[in-house]
C-alpha positions in Angstrom: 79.5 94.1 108.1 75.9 92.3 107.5 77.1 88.6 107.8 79.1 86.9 109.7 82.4 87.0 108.6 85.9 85.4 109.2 89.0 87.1 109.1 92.1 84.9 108.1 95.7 86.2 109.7 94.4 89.9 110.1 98.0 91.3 110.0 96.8 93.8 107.9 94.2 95.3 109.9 94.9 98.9 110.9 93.6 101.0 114.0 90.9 102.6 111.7 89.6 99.5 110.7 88.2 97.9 114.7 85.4 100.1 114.6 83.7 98.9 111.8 84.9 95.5 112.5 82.8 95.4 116.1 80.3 97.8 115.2 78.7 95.2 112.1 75.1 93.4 112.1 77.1 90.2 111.8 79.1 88.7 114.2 83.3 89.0 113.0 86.6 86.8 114.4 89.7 86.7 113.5 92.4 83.9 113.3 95.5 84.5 114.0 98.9 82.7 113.9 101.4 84.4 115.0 104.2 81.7 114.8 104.0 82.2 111.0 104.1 86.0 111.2 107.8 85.6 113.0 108.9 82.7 110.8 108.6 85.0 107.7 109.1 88.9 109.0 105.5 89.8 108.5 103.3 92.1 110.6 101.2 91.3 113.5 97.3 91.3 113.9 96.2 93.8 116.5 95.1 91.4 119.2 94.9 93.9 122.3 93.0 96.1 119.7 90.4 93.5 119.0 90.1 92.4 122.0 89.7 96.0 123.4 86.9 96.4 121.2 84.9 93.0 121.2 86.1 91.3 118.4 86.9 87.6 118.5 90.1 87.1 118.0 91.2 82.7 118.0 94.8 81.6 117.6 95.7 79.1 114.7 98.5 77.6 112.7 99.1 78.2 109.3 100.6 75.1 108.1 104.1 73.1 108.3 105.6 75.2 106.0 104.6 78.7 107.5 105.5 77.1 111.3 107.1 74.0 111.1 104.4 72.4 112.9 100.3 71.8 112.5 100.2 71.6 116.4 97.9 74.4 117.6 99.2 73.6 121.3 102.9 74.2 120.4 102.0 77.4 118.7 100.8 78.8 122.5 104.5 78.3 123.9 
């Protein structure tokens, strides 16, 4: 990746993507919110993975519908 770029949810980011996700000219994140992801059955983003391999990983809400709440403070409980 040449710019700066980010990544919105990440839940489908497999192991063979993290390399090239850390290894870019740019700087990449990703935002995750997990409370969404159990609301609705979805998959996870591969935080310990990120993290692992110097990627930015910030949590986040995804809305009242998606959580029940716009609270970004609740979310981390």
């Amino acid at each position: 990746l040449d710019v700066d770029v980010l990544i919105a949810h990440g839940t489908g980011i497999l192991p063979g993507d993290v390399p090239a996700l850390r290894g870019g000219a740019g700087r990449t994140a990703v935002a995750t919110a997990p409370k969404g992801y159990l609301k609705f059955g979805w998959g996870t983003t591969p935080v310990k993975e990120l993290t692992a391999a110097g990627v930015a990983v910030g949590l986040a809400t995804d809305g009242a519908a998606s959580n029940n709440s716009l609270d970004v403070w609740e979310s981390m409980t």
